[in-house]
C-alpha positions, 0 to 999 in steps of 0.5 A, a space after each residue: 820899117 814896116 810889120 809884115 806877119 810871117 808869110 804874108 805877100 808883098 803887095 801888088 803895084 798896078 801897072 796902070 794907076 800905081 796903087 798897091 794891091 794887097 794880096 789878102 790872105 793868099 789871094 791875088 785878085 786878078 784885076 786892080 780893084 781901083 782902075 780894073 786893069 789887068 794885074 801882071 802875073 808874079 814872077 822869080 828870078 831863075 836860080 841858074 841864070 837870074 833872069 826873072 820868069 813868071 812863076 807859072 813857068 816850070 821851066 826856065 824860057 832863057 835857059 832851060 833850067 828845071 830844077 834839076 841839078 845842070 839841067 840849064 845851059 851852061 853858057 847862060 849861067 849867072 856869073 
């Protein structure tokens, strides 16, 4: 088991070349720092459907949900 300080972020897997990317104090680096390759952007799993979504998004692309109580679609709900 590793020690990871309250609040501190996972880090990071390059697509590209596969090393850890730390994110430091907040920070995520847009790129990797060893291969230079476009990081992808974090995402979270939709609390309605379950399908993952960048977390930039504001509203689920799958099923509408917005964080709003029976604001997503109930036919695509996770069961």
């Amino acid at each position: 088991m590793c020690f990871r300080p309250v609040g501190a972020q996972k880090p990071i897997i390059c697509p590209n070349c596969k090393k850890r990317v730390a994110i430091v104090a907040g920070y995520r680096p847009p790129n990797c720092p060893y291969c230079k390759n476009e990081l992808p952007e974090p995402v979270i799993a939709c609390p309605e459907c379950g399908i993952d979504q960048p977390i930039s998004n504001k509203v689920c692309g799958n099923c509408g949900f917005n964080g709003k109580p029976g604001s997503g679609d109930p036919a695509k709900r996770k069961q």
